[in-house]
C-alpha positions in Angstrom: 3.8 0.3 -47.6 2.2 3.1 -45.9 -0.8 0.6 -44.4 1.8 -1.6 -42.9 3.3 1.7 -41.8 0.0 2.4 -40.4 -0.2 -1.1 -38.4 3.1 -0.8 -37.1 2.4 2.8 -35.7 -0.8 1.1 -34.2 1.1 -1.8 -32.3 3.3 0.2 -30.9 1.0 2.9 -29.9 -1.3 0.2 -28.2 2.4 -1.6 -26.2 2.9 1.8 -24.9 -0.5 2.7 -23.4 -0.3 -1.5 -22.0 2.8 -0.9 -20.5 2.1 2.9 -18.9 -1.3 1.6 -17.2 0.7 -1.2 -16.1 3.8 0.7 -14.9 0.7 3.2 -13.0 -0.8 0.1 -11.5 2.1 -0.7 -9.8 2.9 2.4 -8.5 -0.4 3.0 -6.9 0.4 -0.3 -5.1 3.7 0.5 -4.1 2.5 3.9 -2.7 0.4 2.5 -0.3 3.1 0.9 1.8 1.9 -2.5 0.9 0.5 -4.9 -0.9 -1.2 -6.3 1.9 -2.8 -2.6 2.8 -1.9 0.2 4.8 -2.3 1.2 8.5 -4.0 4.2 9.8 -3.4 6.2 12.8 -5.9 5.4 15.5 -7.9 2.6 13.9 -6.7 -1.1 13.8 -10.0 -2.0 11.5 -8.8 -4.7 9.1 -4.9 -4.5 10.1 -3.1 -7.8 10.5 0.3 -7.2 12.6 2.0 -9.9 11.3 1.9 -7.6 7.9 3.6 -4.3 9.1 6.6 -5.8 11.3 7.9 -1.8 10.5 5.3 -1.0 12.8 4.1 -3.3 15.3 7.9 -4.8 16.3 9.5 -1.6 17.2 6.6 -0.6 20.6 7.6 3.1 19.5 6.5 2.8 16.2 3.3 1.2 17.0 2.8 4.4 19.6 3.2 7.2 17.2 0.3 5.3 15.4 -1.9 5.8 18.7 -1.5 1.9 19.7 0.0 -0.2 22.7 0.3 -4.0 23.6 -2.2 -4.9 26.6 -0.6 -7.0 29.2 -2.5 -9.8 26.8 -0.3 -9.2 24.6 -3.5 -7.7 21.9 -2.9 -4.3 20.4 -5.3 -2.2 21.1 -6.0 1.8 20.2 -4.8 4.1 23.1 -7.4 5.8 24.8 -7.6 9.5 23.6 -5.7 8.5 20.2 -6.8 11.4 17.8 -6.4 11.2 13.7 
């Protein structure tokens, strides 16, 4: 009795830590903004717009991040943007 005792602590023991690292993995994720990445202030390196609507649709937004639509309608970094 007390080895299956023993097993059964061990299975459960090892579902737990699964499901914690798990449950921590998708947090990290979520805390990034996205799953697609994240946007930094001043730097478009790597950023797709089409990926952070939150951002690039609303002209405002996409300001307090330090960037602006060009008349060609590319986003670009204002001049001067500071981190």
């Amino acid at each position: 009795m007390s080895r299956n005792r023993a097993f059964l602590v061990a299975a459960i023991t090892t579902a737990l830590g699964v499901l914690g690292a798990a449950s921590a993995l998708a947090s990290d994720r979520h805390d990034r903004g996205r799953e697609r990445g994240y946007v930094v202030p001043c730097s478009l390196v790597g950023v797709n717009p089409v990926y952070h609507p939150e951002i690039f649709g609303n002209p405002a937004a996409a300001r307090s991040y330090g960037f602006v639509l060009g008349p060609d309608r590319v986003w670009r970094v204002e001049s001067g943007c500071r981190r």
